[in-house]
C-alpha positions as CSV (number, residue, x, y, z in Angstrom):
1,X,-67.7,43.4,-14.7
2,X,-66.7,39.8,-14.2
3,X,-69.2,37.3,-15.3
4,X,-70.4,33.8,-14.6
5,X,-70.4,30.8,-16.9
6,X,-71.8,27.4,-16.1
7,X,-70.7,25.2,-18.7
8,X,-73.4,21.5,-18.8
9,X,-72.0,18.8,-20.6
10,X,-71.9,15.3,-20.3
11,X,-69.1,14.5,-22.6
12,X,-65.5,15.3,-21.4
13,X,-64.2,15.7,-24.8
14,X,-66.8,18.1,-26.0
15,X,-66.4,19.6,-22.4
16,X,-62.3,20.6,-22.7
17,X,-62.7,22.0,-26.3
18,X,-65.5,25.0,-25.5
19,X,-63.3,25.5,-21.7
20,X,-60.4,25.5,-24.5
21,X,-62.0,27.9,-26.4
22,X,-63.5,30.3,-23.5
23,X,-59.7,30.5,-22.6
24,X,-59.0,32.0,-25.9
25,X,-62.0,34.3,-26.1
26,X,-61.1,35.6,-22.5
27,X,-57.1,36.2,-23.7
28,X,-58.1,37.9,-27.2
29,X,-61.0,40.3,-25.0
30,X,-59.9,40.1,-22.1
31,X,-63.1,39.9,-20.4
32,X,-63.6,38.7,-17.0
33,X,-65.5,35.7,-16.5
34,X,-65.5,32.2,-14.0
35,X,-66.4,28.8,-15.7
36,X,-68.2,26.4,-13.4
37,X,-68.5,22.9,-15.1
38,X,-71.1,20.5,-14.7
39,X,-71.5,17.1,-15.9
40,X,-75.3,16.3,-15.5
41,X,-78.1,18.8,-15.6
42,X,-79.7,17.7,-12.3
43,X,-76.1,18.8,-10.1
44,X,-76.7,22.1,-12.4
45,X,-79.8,22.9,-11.2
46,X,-79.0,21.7,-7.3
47,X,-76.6,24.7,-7.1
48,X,-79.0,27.4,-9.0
49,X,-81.7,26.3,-6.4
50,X,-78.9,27.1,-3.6
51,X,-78.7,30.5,-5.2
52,X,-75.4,30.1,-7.2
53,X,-76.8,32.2,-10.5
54,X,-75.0,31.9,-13.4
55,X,-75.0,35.3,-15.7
56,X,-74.2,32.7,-18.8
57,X,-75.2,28.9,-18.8
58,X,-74.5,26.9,-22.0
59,X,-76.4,23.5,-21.8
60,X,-75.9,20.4,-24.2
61,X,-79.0,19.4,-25.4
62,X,-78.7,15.7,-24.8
63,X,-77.2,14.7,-21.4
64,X,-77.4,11.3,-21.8
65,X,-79.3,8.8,-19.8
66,X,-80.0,9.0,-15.7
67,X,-81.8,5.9,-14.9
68,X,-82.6,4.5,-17.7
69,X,-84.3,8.0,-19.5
70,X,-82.6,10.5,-21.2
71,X,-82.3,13.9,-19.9
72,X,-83.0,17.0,-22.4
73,X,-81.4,20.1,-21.9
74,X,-84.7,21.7,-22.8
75,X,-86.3,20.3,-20.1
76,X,-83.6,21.6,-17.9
77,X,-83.7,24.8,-19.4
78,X,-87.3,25.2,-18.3
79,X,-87.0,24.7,-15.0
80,X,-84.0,27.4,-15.2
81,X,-85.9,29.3,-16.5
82,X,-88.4,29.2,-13.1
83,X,-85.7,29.7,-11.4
84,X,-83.3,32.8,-12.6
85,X,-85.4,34.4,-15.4
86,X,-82.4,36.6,-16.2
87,X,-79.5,33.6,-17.2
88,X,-78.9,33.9,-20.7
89,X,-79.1,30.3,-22.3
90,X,-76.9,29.1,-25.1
91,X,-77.5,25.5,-26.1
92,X,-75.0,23.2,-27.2
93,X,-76.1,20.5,-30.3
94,X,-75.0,18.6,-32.9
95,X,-78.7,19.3,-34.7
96,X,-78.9,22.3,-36.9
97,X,-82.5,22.6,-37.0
98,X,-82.7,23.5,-33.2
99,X,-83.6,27.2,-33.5
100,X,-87.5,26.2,-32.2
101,X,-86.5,24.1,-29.2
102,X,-84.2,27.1,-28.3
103,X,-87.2,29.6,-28.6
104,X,-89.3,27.7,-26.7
105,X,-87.1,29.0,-23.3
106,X,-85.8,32.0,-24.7
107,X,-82.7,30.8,-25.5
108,X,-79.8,33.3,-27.0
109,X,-79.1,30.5,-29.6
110,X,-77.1,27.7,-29.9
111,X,-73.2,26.7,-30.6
112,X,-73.0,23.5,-33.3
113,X,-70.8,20.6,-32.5
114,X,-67.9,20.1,-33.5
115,X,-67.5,23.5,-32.0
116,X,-66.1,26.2,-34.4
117,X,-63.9,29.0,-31.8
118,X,-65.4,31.7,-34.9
119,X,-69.4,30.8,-34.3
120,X,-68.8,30.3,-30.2
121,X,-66.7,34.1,-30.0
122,X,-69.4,35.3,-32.1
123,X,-72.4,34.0,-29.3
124,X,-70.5,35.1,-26.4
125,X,-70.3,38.5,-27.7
126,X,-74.0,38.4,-28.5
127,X,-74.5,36.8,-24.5
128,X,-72.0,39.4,-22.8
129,X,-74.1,42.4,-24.4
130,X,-77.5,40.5,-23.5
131,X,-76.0,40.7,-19.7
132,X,-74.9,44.1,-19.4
133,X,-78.0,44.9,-21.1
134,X,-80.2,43.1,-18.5
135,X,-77.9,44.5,-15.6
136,X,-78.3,48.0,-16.5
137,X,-82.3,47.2,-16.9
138,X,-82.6,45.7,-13.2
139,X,-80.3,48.6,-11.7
140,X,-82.3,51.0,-13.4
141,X,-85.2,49.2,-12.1
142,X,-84.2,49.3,-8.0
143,X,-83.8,53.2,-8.6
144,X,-87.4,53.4,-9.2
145,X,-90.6,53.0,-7.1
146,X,-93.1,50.8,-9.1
147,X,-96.8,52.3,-8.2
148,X,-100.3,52.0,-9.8
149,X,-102.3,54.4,-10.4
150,X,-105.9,53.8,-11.6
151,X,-104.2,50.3,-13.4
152,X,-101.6,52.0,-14.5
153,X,-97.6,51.8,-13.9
154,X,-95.9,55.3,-13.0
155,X,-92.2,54.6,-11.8
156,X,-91.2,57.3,-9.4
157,X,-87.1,57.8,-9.1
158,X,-86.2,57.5,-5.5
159,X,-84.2,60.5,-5.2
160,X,-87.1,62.5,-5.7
161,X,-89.4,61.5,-3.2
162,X,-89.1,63.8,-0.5
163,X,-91.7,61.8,2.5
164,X,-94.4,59.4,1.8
165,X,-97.7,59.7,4.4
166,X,-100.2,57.5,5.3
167,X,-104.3,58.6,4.8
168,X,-106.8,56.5,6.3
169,X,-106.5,53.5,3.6
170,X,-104.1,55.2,1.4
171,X,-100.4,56.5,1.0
172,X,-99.4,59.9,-0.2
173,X,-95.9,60.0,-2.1
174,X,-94.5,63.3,-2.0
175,X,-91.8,64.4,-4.4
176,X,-90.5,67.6,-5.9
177,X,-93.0,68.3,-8.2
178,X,-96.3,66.3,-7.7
179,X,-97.8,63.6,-5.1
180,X,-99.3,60.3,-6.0
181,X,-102.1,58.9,-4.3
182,X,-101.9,55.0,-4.1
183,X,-104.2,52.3,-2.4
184,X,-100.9,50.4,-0.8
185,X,-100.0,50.2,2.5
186,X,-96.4,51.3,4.0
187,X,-94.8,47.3,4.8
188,X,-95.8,46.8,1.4
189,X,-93.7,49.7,-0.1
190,X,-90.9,49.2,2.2
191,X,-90.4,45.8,0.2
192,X,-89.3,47.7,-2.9
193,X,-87.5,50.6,-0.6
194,X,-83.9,50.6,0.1
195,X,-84.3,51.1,4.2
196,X,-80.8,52.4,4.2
197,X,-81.9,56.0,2.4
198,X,-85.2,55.8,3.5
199,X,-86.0,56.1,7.4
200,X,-89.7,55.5,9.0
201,X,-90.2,58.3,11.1
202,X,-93.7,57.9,12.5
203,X,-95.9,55.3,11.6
204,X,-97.4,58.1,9.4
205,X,-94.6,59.0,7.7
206,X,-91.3,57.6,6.1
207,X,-88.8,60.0,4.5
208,X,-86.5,60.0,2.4
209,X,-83.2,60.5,4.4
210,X,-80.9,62.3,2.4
211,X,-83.6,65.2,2.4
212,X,-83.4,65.5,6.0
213,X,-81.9,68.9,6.8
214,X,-82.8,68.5,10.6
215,X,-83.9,67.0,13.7
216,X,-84.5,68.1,16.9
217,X,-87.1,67.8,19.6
218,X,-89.1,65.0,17.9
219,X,-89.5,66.9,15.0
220,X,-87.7,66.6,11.4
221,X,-87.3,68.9,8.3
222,X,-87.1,67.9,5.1
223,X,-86.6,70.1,2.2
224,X,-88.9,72.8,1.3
225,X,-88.8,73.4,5.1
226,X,-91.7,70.6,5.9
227,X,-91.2,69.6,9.2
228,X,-93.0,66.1,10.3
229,X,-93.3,64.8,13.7
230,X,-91.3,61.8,15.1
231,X,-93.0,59.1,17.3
232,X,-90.9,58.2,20.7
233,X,-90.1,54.9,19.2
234,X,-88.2,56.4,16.3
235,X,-86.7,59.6,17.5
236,X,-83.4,58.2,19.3
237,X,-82.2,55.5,16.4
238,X,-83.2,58.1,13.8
239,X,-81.3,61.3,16.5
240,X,-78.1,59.5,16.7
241,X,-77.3,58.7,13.1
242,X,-78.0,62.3,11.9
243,X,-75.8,63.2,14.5
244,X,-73.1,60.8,13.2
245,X,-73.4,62.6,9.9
246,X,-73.1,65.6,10.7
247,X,-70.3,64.7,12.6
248,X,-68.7,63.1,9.9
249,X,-69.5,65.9,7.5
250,X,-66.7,68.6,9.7
């Protein structure tokens, strides 16, 4: 996996000896990264609000003075924070007792000036874990349906829902084993669905397409042989890419 460093830091000296020092750590690992540099924490955030993430920011804590105030890289960090949850924060200081201000925005930690190539190898290792850790989370995540049931969470894998159906006010979710009954309509669902391997069929049903076994004359089956009707408007999109797959499949 490659990984994305923004590096915030108003002095150029400081600057070249942790870019110096990432080299290093990236020959001795030989882990994958990019280092975007930044030298105010106002041209940082301008690219994170156009959707550049960064997987690993580290931001000097003083960034000197824009018009006549001086900028924290606490208060930068907070309004990170609003914006990518997930970017694992390492501050750069030359205070020691700065273990509070880095809590306050769930910081990782911080590196001491003059840096020391032992203590900033020994971060990163601690920040590339903290990624891969919140990577695998958020892919496990999108492999689960998030429902509630009576106030309470039940995550439902996607592979085994078979067909979901709409009831008056509610939504049945079908799977191998059990259905769930949930007071949530289908555009709502279909924001946490992957559309791609799973197909609205009706505007009673959507199903889950990899357990289509076969369609014909408006009609589809599903595993356990349940066969569902499909509406006019769906049948000849839905038609042609089974088809295709079958196609493919010989």
């Amino acid at each position: 996996m490659g990984y994305s460093i923004a590096i915030c830091e108003d002095e150029l000296l400081f600057c070249q000896k942790i870019c110096d020092y990432l080299d290093a750590f990236k020959y001795e690992t030989g882990c994958d990264f990019t280092i975007t540099i930044f030298h105010t924490g106002l041209d940082l955030l301008e690219e994170i609000k156009n959707h550049h993430f960064f997987h690993i920011i580290i931001l000097d804590v003083d960034l000197g003075i824009v018009n006549g105030t001086t900028v924290l890289g606490t208060d930068i960090a907070k309004v990170i924070r609003k914006l990518d949850p997930q970017a694992v924060l390492l501050f750069s200081t030359c205070y020691p007792n700065f273990a509070y201000s880095a809590f306050e925005v769930d910081a990782l930690g911080y590196l001491l000036k003059p840096y020391n190539y032992s203590d900033l190898k020994l971060k990163m290792n601690r920040a590339i874990i903290t990624v891969d850790y919140l990577v695998d989370k958020i892919n496990a995540i999108e492999k689960y349906l998030t429902v509630c049931i009576y106030g309470e969470n039940f995550y439902i894998r996607f592979d085994s829902i078979i067909y979901m159906e709409k009831h008056r006010n509610q939504t049945i979710i079908h799977t191998f084993d059990k259905s769930y009954t949930i007071y949530e309509s289908f555009k709502d669902l279909k924001k946490q669905l992957d559309m791609q391997k799973f197909v609205q069929v009706h505007q009673g049903y959507i199903v889950n397409y990899s357990h289509i076994t076969f369609v014909r004359n408006y009609k589809v089956t599903l595993d356990e042989a349940i066969t569902l009707p499909v509406s006019r408007s769906y049948y000849p999109k839905l038609n042609q890419r089974f088809r295709t797959d079958c196609f493919n499949e010989i």
